[in-house]
C-alpha positions, 0 to 999 in steps of 0.5 A: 500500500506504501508503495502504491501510494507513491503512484497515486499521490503523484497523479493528484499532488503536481497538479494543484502546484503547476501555477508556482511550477511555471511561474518559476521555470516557465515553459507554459506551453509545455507543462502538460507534458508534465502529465503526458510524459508520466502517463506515457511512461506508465502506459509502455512500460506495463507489458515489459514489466509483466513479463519482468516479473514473470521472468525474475520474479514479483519482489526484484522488479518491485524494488527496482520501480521503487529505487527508479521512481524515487531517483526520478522524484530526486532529479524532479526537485533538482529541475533547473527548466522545465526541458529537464522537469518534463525528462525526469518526470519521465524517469518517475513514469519508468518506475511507476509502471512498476509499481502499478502493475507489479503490485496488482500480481502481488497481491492475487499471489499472496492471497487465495481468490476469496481474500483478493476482494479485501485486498484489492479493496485495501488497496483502493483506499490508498486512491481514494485518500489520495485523490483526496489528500494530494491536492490539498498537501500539493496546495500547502506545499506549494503555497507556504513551502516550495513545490519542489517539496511535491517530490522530496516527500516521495523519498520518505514514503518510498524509503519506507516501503522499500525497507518494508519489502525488502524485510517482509515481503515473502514470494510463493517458492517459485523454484518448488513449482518450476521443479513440479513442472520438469518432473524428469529432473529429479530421477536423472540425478538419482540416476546419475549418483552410483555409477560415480563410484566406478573408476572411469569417471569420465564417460559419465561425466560427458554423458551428464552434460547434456542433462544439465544443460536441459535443466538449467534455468538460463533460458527462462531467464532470457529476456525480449528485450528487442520486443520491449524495445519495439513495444515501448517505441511503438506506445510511445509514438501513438501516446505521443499522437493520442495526447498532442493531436489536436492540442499542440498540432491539428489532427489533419497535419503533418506531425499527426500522419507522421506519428501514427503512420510510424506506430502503425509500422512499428506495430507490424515490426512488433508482431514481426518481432514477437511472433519469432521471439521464443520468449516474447514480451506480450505472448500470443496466448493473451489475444488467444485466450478469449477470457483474457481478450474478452477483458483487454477490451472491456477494461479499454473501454473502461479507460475510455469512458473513465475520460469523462469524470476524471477530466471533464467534471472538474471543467463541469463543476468550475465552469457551469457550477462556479465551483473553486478547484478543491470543491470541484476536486471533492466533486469527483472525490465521491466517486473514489469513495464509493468504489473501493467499498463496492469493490469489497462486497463485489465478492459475494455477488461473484461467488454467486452468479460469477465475474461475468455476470458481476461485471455485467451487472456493475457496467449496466449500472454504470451505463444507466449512471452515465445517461443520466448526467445530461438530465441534470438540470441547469446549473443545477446544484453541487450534490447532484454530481456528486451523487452521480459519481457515487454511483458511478464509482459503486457500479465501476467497483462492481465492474473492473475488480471482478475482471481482474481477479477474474483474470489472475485467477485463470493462469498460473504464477508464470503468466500472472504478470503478463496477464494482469500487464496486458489488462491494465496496458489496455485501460491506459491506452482507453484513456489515451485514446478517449482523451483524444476523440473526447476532446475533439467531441467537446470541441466541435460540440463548443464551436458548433453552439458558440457559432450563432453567439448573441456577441462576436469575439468569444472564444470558440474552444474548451480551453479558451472558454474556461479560461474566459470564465475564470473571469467573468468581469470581462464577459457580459451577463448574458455572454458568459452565461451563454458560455456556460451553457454552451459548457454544460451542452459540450460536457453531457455529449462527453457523457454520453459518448462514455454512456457508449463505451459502457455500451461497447464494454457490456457487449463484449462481456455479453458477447466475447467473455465466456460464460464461466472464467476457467478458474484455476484451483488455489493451491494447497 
């Protein structure tokens, strides 16, 4: 929990303190990058660290994301512009695909399949109190210390962690489960000890080369690193596509052909790559295996449609609301709340009825939530999207917590990592993607309303529109008022194009997912 706290405070704590940030180093333009480099780490270096910890084991990788994310947390204080902020925001991004993903296995090893809810659930607590916690502690730090302090404070909470996982942290024994997987080791060297006693030693010696050979561990040790170095080039080039068309460049330019032509190559050298890899970084199995693929995409249209509260809510509750930052943050906070103790009782529902149907009740809800947004009234009052997001974040608790087990429950300890990799790859890459096309649609929908306005000169963007509503003295009565509602229009089709990702997510589980996961039985 300590370690994965250092993840999920640093998602919420460097935004309150981007105003001292620029105003010291500057590079305006840029600071989303502080954001975007993050993510884009996180996101390219999951597959490569599931199949790590497949390879090595859960607790090296774990101790080495936390070592990295704490150099990248060092490095970000010592920044001297914003070039060398951004670069080593990216260093932190390194070691947080670690902790994201690595965590997440190590909890379904640990603990058989009824106690994983419990957990898992422990575990989102740690999001909850810090979608909550981060933003005030960034505000105070920023405002009466120095915003470099947003990132000293990882060193003592990850130092922590990391001297608690080297001390406490016991893995399953690996090496007892590899030798049951090869049962001809053993006779061999029973075998092998009598006729040592002869004289002539040395034809046996030869003939026990060849057997050794085979038993040695060495290959399961060899790492794709040419397939990680593909995927990680290939992410990074869409990512960089997804998060900057249509901000830093238009979608219909040069840089954005350029982009995503070159992460459609890169993709096919991938495939290429890892279908002659005897060892590959994202295996086969993970699309063969219709429970696992049934997921990917579940779990991406989840990312997709989480775009809406998480980035577009905020927007809401300040521009339409008139709330301050932190009462639009303790808007969204209801949601977080909610979907932690959803997610705890989630398994006495899936003991009953399964994953599947679980899940399928948890996104039906969520499905319902999400139309229901658009029939808010105008303005409206704070504590009605507050109550969505409570029932967003329950139906959601209900969805994603039993796909997860669900899946880490249908594979053994060597492929656990790559799986649970693989699913939560898939949902960040949803959030990329939904990014984008959201904010095209909140765009069009704003230029569209803001194109018969009762006064010229307004702006005609999400951005310029928010902006111009912090500060309303220069807008007349009626033309911020007709901002804000041309916000409230842009928001509520945001919502309901979630409402269709939902839509799309419960058709695969009714479609794709089998029926019954193929659980594997816990071992004894």
């Amino acid at each position: 929990m300590l370690g994965m706290a250092l993840a999920a405070l640093d998602g919420t704590i460097v935004s309150t303190a981007v105003p001292q940030i620029v105003g010291d180093l500057g590079g305006f333009a840029v600071f989303s990058w502080l954001f975007s480099g993050y993510l884009l780490a996180v996101t390219v270096t999951l597959p490569v660290y599931g199949k790590l910890s497949d390879t090595f084991g859960r607790k090296p990788v774990l101790i080495a994301g936390i070592i990295l994310f704490l150099i990248g947390s060092l490095l970000c204080a010592t920044a001297w512009n914003m070039a060398s902020l951004i670069a080593f925001r990216v260093v932190q991004g390194l070691g947080g695909g670690a902790l994201q993903g690595t965590i997440q296995v190590i909890a379904a090893d640990l603990y058989p399949l009824k106690e994983r809810p419990k957990i898992q659930a422990k575990l989102s607590t740690v999001w909850a109190t810090s979608s909550i916690a981060g933003p005030a502690l960034g505000g105070l730090l920023a405002g009466y210390a120095d915003w470099r302090w947003i990132f000293l404070i990882n060193l003592p909470v990850g130092a922590v962690a990391l001297w608690l996982v080297v001390t406490y942290l016991r893995e399953p024994n690996r090496a007892a489960s590899t030798r049951a997987a090869v049962p001809d080791r053993a006779p061999r060297r029973r075998v092998n000890r009598a006729p040592r006693r002869r004289a002539d030693l040395s034809p046996r010696r030869r003939v026990n080369w060849a057997p050794r050979r085979r038993a040695d561990r060495a290959p399961r040790r060899r790492v794709d690193w040419a397939g990680a170095l593909a995927v990680f080039a290939t992410g990074a080039l869409l990512l960089t596509a997804l998060v900057q068309g249509g901000v830093a460049w238009p979608w219909l330019s040069v840089p954005s052909f350029a982009f995503l032509g070159g992460s459609a190559v890169l993709a096919a050298v991938t495939v290429v790559i890892e279908r002659r890899a005897s060892d590959p970084i994202i295996p086969g199995w993970v699309w063969r295996r219709r429970t696992i693929a049934a997921v990917n995409l579940a779990l991406g249209a989840l990312g997709l449609l989480m775009v809406a509260p998480t980035v577009f809510l905020p927007t809401y509750a300040q521009s339409v609301l008139g709330l301050g930052p932190i009462a639009a943050g303790f808007v969204l906070s209801a949601m977080t709340l909610s979907w932690p103790i959803s997610a705890a009782f989630s398994s006495r529902l899936y003991n009953r009825i399964g994953f599947r149907l679980t899940a399928i009740t948890g996104i039906s809800l969520a499905l319902l939530v999400l139309l229901a947004f658009p029939l808010l009234p105008y303005p409206g009052r704070p504590w009605q999207p507050a109550l969505i997001m409570l029932l967003l974040g329950a139906a959601l608790g209900m969805f994603q917590l039993p796909l997860i087990i669900g899946v880490q429950s249908t594979v053994g300890w060597s492929e656990r990592g790559t799986a649970t990799a693989s699913i939560l790859f898939y949902r960040q890459v949803g959030q990329s993607v939904g990014a984008a096309l959201f904010g095209a649609v909140a765009n069009g929908v704003m230029a569209a309303r803001l194109a018969d306005a009762p006064t010229p000169g307004l702006p005609d963007d999400l951005d310029s529109v928010s902006k111009a509503l912090e500060n309303p003295a220069t807008l007349t009565a009626e033309a911020a008022d007709y901002l804000r509602r041309a916000m409230d229009s842009a928001v509520d089709y945001v919502y309901l194009g979630a409402a269709g990702a939902a839509a799309v997510s419960l058709l695969v589980l009714i479609f794709v997912a089998p029926r019954r996961f193929p659980v594997l039985k816990d071992p004894e």
